[in-house]
C-alpha positions in Angstrom: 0.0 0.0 0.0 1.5 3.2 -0.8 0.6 6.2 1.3 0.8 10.1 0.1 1.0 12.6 2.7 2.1 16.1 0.9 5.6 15.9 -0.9 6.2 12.4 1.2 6.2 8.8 0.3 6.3 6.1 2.8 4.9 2.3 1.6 3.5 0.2 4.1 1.5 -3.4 4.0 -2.1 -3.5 3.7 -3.5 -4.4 6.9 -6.8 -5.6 5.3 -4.6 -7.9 3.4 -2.6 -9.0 6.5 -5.5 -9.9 8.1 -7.3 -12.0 5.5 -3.8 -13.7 4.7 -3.8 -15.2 8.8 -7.4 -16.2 8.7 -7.0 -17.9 5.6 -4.2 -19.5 7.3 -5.9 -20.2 9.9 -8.9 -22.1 8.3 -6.4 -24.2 5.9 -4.3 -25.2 9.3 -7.2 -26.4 11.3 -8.7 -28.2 7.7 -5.1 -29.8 7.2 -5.3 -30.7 11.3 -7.8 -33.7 10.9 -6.4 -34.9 7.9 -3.9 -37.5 10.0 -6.1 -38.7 12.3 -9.1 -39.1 9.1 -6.1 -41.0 7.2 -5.4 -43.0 10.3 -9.5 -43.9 10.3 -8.9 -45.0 6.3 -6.1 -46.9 6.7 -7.9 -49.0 8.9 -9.8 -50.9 6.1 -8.1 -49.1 3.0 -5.1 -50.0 1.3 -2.6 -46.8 2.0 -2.0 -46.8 -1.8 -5.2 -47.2 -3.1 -6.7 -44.4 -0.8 -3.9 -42.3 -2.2 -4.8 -42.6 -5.5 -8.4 -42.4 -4.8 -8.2 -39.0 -2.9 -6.3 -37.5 -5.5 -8.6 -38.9 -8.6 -11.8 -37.6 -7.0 -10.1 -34.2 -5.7 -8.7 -34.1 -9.3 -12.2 -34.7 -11.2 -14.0 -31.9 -8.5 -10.9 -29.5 -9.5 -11.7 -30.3 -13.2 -15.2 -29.1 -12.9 -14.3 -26.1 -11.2 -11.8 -24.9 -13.2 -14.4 -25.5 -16.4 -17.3 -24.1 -14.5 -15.4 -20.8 -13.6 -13.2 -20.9 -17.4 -9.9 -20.5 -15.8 -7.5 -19.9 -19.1 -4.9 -22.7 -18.8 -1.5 -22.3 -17.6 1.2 -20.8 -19.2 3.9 -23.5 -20.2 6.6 -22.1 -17.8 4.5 -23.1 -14.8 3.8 -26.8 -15.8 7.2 -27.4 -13.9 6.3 -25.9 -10.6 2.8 -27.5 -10.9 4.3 -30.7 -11.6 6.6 -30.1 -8.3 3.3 -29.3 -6.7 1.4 -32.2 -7.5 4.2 -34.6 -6.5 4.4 -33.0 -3.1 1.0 -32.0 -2.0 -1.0 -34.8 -4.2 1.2 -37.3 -4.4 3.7 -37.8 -2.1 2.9 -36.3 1.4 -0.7 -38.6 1.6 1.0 -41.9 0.1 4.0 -41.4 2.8 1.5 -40.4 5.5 -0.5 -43.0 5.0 2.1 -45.4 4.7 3.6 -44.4 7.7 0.1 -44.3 10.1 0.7 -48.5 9.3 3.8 -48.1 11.3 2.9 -45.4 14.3 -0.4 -43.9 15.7 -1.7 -40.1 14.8 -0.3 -38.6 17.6 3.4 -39.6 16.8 2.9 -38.9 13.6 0.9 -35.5 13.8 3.5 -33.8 15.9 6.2 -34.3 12.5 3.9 -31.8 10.8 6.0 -29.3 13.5 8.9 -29.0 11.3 6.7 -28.2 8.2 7.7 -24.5 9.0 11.1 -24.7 8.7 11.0 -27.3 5.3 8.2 -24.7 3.8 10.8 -21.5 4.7 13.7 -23.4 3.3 12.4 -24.1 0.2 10.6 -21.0 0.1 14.2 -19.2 0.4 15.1 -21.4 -2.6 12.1 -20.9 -5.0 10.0 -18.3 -3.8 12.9 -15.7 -3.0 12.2 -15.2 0.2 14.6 -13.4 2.5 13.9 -13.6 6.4 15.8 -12.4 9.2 17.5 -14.2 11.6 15.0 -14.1 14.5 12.4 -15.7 11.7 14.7 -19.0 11.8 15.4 -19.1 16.1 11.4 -18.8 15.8 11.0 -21.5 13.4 13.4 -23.5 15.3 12.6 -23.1 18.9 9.1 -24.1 17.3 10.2 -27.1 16.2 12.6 -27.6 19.7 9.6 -27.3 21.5 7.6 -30.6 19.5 10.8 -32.3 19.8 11.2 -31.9 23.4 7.4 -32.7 23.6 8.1 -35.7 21.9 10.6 -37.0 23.6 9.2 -36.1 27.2 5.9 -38.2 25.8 8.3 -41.0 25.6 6.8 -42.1 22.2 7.6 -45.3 20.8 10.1 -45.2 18.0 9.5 -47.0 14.7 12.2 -46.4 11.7 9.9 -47.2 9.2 7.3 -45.0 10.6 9.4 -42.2 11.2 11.5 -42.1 8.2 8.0 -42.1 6.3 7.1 -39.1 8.0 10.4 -37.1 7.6 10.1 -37.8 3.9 6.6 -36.6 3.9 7.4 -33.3 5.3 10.3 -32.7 3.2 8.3 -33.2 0.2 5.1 -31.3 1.7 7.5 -28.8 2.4 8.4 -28.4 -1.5 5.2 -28.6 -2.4 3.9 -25.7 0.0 6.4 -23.2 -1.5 6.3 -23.8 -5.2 2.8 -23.5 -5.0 2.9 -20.2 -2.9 5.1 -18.9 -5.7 2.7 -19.6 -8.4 -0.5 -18.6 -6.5 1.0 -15.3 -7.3 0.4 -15.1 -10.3 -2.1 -18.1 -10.8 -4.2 -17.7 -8.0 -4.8 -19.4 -4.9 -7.0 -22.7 -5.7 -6.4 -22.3 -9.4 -2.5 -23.8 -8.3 -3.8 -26.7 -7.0 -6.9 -27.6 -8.9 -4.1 -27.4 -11.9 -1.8 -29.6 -9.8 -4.6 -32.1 -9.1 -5.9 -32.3 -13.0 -2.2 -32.6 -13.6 -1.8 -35.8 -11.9 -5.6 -36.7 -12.8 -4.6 -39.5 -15.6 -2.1 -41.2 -13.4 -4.4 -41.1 -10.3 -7.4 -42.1 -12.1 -5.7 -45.4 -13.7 -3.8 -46.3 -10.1 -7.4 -46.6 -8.1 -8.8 -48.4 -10.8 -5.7 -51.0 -10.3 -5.8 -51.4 -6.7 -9.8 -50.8 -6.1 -10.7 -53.6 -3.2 -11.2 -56.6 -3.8 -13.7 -56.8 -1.1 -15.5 -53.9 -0.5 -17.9 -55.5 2.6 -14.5 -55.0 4.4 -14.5 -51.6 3.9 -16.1 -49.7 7.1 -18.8 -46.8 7.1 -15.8 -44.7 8.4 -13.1 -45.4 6.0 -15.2 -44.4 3.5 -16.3 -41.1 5.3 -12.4 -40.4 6.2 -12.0 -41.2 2.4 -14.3 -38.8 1.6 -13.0 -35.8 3.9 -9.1 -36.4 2.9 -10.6 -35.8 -0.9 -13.0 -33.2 -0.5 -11.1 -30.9 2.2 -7.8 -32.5 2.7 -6.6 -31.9 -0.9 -9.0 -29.3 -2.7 -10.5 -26.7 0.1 -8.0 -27.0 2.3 -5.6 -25.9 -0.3 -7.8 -22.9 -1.4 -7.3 -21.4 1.8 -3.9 -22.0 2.7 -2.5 -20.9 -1.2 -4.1 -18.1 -0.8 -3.2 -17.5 2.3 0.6 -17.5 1.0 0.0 -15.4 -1.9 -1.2 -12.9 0.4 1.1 -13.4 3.4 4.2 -14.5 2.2 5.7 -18.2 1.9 7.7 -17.4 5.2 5.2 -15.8 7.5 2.2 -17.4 6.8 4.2 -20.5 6.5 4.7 -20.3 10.6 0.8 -21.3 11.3 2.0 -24.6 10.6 3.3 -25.1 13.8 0.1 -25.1 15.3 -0.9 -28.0 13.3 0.2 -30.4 15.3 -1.2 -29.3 18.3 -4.7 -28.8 16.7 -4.3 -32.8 15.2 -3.8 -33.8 18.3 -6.9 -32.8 19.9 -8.5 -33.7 16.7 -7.0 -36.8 17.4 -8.4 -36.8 21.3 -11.6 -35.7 20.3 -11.9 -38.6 17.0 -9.8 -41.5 17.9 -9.7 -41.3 22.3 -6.7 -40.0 22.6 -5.9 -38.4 25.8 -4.6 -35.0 25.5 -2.5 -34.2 28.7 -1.4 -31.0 30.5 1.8 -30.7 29.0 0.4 -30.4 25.5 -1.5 -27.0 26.4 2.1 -25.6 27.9 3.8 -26.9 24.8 1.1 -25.0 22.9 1.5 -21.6 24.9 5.0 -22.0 23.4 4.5 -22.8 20.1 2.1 -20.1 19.8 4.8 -17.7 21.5 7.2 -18.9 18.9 5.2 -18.5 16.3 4.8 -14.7 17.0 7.9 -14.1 17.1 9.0 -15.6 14.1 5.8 -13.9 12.4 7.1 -10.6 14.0 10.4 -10.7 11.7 9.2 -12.6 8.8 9.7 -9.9 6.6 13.5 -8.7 5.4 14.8 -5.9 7.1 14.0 -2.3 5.3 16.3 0.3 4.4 16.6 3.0 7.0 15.9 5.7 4.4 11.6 4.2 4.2 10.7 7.6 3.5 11.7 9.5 -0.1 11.4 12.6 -1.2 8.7 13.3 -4.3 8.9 16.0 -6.6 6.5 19.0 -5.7 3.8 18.6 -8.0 2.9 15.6 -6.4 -0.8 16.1 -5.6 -1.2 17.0 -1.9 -3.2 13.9 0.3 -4.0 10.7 0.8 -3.4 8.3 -1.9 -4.1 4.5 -2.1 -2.7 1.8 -4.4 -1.1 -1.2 -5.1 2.9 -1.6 -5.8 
């Protein structure tokens, strides 16, 4: 937002924007929060590749439709890369590893990995999204991610290699997939990114749930096929409407902190779903997570110049004036 006040320029963010950026954050967070536990309710009675595929062919047909119903031009043939990057992390490969790994280790160990989403989505975001930070943005992101760790370990989890590893790999490529598609929903658009990203992997998804479609489908529960329906319907398209846009508003970096209250908001998802008990060291461990968050949202942004304000010649009209850079 640039702001006129007599022969003086100063530039500041809009705080409008700011604000719809967080809560669009914010609904895409608590969306992506019941995704573990709803995948831990599939895997139940659902092959992990199978519902992989399947979430991704029927979020990719509901993308189709909306992209034809609302005649969004197609892509430009420089951003089939990035939406190919996208697909593979956000349609592909976070739910397959995810699910693979919920075979291996119960939600709550496995929600509390989503913690170091921040720091993967920065990293990547520094990489492809240009995004310059300061240094209290990464001890933010870190002590975030100190914080699940020491929760983790004072839980006294059970470890499981398979499991884990699974889950490492999942963030990293969730991570990828977060910031290449918060650098085209900049130019694309918010849910146009991944709408393109699901059509894109469409074909492939399509033929792969056909392959592995159950055998018996009286095995199947009442509740996998509900969890199978929320992972495709809010896990992979709305979800993603919300939190892309979110990005393109907030930044990669800043908005990209709100992740570290995912796992906290899982887990009592979890409680609240699967009977987990949520004890009185998770709130404390929230407290911090939220404090960290603040602070790393509090220096998100690079540093600015100390000369902000420029002169203007003296014709410039004399008041208030509104616009975008």
């Amino acid at each position: 937002m640039r702001r006129t006040i007599g022969a003086m320029t100063t530039d500041r963010p809009s705080t409008r924007s700011a604000g719809s950026a967080w809560w669009n954050g914010l609904l895409g967070i608590a969306i992506f929060s019941a995704s573990l536990p709803a995948t831990r309710i599939a895997v139940a009675s659902l092959d992990p590749f199978f519902l992989s595929a399947a979430r991704a062919a029927i979020a990719g047909v509901l993308a189709l439709l909306l992209l034809r119903v609302n005649r969004t031009p197609l892509p430009q043939r420089a951003d089939v890369p990035g939406l190919a990057v996208t697909a593979l992390g956000c349609v592909l490969g976070f739910p397959l590893c995810t699910a693979l790994a919920l075979r291996y280790v119960d939600s709550a160990h496995a929600i509390v990995f989503t913690g170091l989403l921040p720091v993967m989505t920065a990293i990547f975001g520094v990489l492809r999204a240009h995004d310059r930070p300061r240094p209290l943005f990464w001890i933010g992101s870190l002590a975030g991610a100190a914080v699940i760790a020491a929760y983790i370990l004072r839980a006294g989890a059970t470890l499981s290699p398979q499991g884990d590893g699974l889950m490492l790999l999942a963030i990293v490529v969730c991570g990828l997939g977060y910031a290449e598609g918060g650098r085209l929903s900049r130019r694309l658009g918010g849910w146009q990114v991944i709408c393109w990203a699901l059509v894109l992997s469409l074909p492939f998804a399509v033929v792969l749930a056909v392959w592995l479609w159950p055998a018996h489908l009286a095995s199947v529960t009442w509740s996998g096929w509900a969890a199978l329906g929320y992972v495709s319907l809010f896990s992979m398209l709305i979800g993603f409407v919300f939190w892309y846009r979110a990005l393109a508003l907030g930044g990669v970096a800043s908005i990209g902190q709100l992740q570290l209250l995912q796992p906290f908001m899982g887990l009592a998802l979890a409680a609240l779903l699967l009977g987990e008990r949520i004890e009185p060291a998770l709130l404390g461990a929230t407290l911090l997570v939220v404090a960290c968050v603040a602070l790393a949202r509090r220096y998100a942004a690079p540093a600015r110049p100390s000369t902000a304000v420029r002169r203007v010649p003296d014709r410039a009209a004399v008041g208030v004036q509104s616009g975008h850079d």
